[in-house]
N, C-alpha and C positions, 0 to 999 in steps of 0.2 A: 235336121228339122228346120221349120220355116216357123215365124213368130210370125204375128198376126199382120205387122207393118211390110213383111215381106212377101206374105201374099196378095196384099192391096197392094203394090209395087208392081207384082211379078202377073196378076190376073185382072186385065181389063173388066173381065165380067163384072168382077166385084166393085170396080169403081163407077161402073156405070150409073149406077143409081143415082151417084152424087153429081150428073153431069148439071151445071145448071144454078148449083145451091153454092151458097157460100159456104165455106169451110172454116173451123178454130179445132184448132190443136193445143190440148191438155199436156202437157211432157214436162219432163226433166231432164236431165244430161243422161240417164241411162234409157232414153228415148232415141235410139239407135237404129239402122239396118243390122244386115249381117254384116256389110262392108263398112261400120264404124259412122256411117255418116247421119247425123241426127237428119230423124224425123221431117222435122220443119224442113230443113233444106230439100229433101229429099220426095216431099209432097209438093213442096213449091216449084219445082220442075217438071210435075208434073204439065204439060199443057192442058190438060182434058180438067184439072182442078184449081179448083178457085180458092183461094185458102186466105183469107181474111182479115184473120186473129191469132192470137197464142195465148196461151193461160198458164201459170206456173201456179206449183204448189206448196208445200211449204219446202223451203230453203231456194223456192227461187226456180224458174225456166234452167237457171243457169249454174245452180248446184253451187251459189256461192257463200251462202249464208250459215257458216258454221256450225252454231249450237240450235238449244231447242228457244223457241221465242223471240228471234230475230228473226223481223221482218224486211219483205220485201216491197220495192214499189213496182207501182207500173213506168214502162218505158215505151219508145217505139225502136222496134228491129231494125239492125240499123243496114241491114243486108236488103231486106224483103220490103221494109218500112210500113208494117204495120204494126197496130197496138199488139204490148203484151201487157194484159191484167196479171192483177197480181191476186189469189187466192189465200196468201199468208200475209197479207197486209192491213190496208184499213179494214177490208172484211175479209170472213171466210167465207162464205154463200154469194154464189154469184149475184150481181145487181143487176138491172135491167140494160145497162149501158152495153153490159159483155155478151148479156144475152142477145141485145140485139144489133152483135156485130157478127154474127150467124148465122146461119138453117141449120146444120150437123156440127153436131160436134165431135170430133174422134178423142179417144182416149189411150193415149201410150204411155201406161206408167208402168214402170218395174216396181212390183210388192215385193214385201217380203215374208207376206203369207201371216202376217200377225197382227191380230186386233187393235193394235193401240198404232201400228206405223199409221202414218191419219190422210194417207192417201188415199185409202179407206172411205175414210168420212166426209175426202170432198169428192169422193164418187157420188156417195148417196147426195150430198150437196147439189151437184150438178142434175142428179137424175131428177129430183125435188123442183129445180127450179127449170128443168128442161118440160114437166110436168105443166106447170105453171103458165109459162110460156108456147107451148107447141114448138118445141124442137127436139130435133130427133139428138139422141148420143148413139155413136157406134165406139166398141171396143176394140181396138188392137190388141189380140190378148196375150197374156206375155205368159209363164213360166211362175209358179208357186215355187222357189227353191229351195225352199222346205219339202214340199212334197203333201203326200195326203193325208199323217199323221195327225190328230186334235189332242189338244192340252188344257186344262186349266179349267180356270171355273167360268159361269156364262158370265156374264154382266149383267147387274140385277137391274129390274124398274128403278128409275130415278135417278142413276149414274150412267145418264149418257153424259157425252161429251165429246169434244173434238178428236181424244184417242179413244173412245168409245160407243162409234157408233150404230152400235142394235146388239140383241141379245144372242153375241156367240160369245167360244169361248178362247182364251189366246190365240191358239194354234188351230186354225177353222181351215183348214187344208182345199182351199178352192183359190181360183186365179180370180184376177179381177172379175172378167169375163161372168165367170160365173156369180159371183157376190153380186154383181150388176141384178143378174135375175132373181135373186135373191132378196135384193132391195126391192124391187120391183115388185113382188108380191105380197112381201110383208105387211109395205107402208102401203101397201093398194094404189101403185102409180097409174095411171095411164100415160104412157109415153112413147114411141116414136122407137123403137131399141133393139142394136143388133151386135152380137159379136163377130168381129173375123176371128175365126178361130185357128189357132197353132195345125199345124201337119207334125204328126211324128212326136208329140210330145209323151215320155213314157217316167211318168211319176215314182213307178214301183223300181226302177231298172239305176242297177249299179255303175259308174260310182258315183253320179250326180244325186240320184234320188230328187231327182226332181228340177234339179239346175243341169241343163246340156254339155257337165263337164267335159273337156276336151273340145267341145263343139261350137261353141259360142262365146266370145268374152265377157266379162264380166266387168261391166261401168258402173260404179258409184252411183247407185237412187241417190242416195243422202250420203255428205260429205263422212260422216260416222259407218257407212258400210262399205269397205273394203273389197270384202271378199266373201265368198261361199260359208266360211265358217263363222264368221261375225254373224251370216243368217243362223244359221243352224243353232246358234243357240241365244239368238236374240230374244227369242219366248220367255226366256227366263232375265239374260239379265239387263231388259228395259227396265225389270222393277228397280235396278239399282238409282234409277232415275230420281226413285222415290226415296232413295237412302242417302244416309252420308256416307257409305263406302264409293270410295273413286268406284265407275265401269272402264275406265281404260279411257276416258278421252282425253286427248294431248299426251298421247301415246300411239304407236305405231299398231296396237291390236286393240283399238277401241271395241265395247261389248262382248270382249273375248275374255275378258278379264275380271276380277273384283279386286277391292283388298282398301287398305288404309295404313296409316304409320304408326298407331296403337293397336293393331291385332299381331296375331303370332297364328301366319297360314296352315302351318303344318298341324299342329293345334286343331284349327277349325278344322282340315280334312280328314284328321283322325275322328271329332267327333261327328261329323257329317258319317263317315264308312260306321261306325259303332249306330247311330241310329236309323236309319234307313241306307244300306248298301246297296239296295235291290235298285233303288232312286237315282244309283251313278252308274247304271248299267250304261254302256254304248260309247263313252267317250273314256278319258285320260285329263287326271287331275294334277299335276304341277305349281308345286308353293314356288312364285318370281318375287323377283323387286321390283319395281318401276318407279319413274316421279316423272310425274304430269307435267307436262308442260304448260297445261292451262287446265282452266276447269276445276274439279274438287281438290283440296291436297296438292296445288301447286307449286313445284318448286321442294316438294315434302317427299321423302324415300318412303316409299308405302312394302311394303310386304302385300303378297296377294296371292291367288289362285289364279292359275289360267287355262282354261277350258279348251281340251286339244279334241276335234272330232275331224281330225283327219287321218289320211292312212289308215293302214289295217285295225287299228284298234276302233274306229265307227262303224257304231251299230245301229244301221236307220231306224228298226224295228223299236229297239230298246232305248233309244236315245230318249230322254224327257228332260228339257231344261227347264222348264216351267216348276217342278218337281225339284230338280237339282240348287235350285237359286231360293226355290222357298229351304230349302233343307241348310244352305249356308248362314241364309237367315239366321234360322233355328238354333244353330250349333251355335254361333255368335252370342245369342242372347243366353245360351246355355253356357257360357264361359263368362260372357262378363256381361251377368246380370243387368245390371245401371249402365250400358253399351248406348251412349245416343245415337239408337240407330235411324231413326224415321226425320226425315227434313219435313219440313212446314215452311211451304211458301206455296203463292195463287202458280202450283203448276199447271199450264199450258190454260191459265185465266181462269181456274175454275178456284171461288172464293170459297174459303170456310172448310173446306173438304183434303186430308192430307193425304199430299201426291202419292202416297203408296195406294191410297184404298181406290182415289183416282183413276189410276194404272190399270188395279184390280177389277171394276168395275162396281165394286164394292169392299167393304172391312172384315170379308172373313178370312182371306189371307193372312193379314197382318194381327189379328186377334189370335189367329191361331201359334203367330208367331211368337207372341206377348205372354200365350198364356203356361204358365211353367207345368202345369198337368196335362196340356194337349199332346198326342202321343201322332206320329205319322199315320199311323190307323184313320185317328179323326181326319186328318186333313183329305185321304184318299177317301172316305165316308161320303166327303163334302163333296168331294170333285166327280170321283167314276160316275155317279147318275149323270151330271149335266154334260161328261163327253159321248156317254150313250145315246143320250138323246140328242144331241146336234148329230152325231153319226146318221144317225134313224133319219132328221131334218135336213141334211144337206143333201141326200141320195138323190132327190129332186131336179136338181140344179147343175149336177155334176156332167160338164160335156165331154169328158174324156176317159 
């Protein structure tokens, strides 16, 4: 299959449009060809393209900024020598300086197919102020590696924010590409907007389900994702972001994992199988050790879970981490009551509001989590309407 940077590469036709305008390139390190070689370099050979600018997102053009909330600055390239802004730094919405080091802008990011990763949000950012401005954005569009599956609950009025931006629900099973159009209708943009679309991309089709396993490598979006199965069940545990259980970072399987050095795993996964079974359908549950190298419980032997959806035992179909991670929750707070499980601090700058509900786009997650008479029933009550209807709402939009 051809990603969207490889057809602009490989099909004059398609570049043509661009002959004439200035160019800025949106990417990350997994802003790749097939042959490994980032984006930028790769469009700046172009002779036929004029390329400008660069814009990084959060952790950076250069994928160096480790955790969540370190920022980056702008520099100039030092190969190309031109500016790269920085969209994770003094701001997140572009300013006029970057817009008007422009005409088009292309966008090559690797998602991971879920609402709160916030490349997301400086899509709609860009498309907002490409709006504004009169410039056009095109899509390079890359590969949902999730696939077309939806999770969780929408995100309600009033909890937007930089991991939350519009009302879908985790797991909203469309590529950039398409969220683009998506944005574009919702917020009633007028803008200038195209995608190149993938050849050959087959969402439903084993054993990627949606990532070109065997077919394509796989580079680190953000230093925290790894690989194929850190996607697969990131839906679920970003929320851990919002807890004081370590997610595996300053560990070798970051968001593949839970756990802490006062729980007893085997414990929680007994009670997790006793209250909703049906909830760990698709994957392979494993009580580990581990101690973080950095980050929550550092240098602390944690006891934990860790979440296998590779090999024979994944079940694309059946798989729900968003489901799975709320039910860890559950069982926790079901063994030890008085459990500090929820952290309180300005996550991702958002005052007054605790990062779990943040996450969730709202507190009915975490209430349901709190509350010792909510039964799994109630929580799937809450969730199955609002994946139904983003199902119904995305058919729209969907180019593949």
């Amino acid at each position: 299959m051809r990603f969207g940077i490889d057809r602009l590469l490989d099909e004059p036709s398609l570049r043509a449009p661009l002959a004439g305008r200035r160019i800025a390139l949106l990417a990350h390190p997994a802003s790749v060809t097939r042959d490994l070689e980032h984006s930028l370099d790769a469009l700046a050979a172009c002779a036929d393209l004029k390329v400008t600018a660069a814009i990084g997102p959060q952790h950076g053009l250069r994928g160096d900024k480790q955790d969540n909330m370190v920022e980056s600055p702008d520099f100039k390239d030092p190969v190309h020598g031109i500016p790269v802004f920085s969209l994770y730094g003094e701001v997140r919405r572009p300013t006029e300086a970057m817009m008007e080091s422009f005409d088009v802008l292309l966008v090559d990011l690797q998602d991971l197919g879920c609402r709160i990763y916030t490349f997301i949000t400086t899509l709609r950012y860009v498309l907002e102020a490409a709006a504004e401005y009169g410039k056009a954005v095109w899509v390079l569009d890359r590969p949902n590696p999730v696939g077309r599956p939806v999770e969780g609950l929408t995100l309600r009025p009033g909890w937007e924010s930089f991991v939350g931006a519009g009302p879908m629900p985790m797991r909203h099973g469309l590529t950039l590409g398409e969220l683009g159009h998506w944005f574009i209708k919702t917020l009633k943009l007028d803008v200038e907007y195209r995608v190149i679309e993938m050849d050959g991309w087959a969402p439903d089709s084993a054993p990627g389900f949606g990532w070109p396993l065997g077919g394509r490598t796989w580079v680190n979006p953000s230093p925290n994702a790894p690989n194929l199965w850190m996607a697969r069940a990131y839906a679920g545990t970003v929320m851990l972001e919002g807890a004081t259980l370590s997610e595996g970072r300053g560990t070798t399987r970051p968001l593949e994992l839970f756990g802490a050095p006062d729980i007893d795993a085997r414990r929680v996964i007994q009670e997790m199988r006793a209250l909703a079974p049906q909830w760990l359908a698709g994957c392979h549950l494993r009580d580990c050790w581990f101690e973080p190298t950095f980050h929550k419980h550092v240098g602390q032997l944690c006891n934990g879970v860790q979440i296998h959806t590779e090999g024979p035992v994944y079940d694309h179909g059946a798989f729900r981490p968003w489901r799975l991670q709320a039910l860890a929750f559950k069982a926790i707070r079901r063994l030890y009551p008085d459990y500090p499980l929820w952290r309180d601090f300005p996550y991702e700058y958002e005052i007054g509001k605790l990062a779990i509900d943040v996450i969730n786009g709202g507190p009915a997650l975490r209430e349901w989590v709190d509350d010792a008479n909510a039964t799994p029933g109630d929580l799937e009550a809450l969730t199955s309407p609002d994946e139904r209807a983003w199902l119904v709402e995305r058919r729209g939009f969907e180019l593949y």
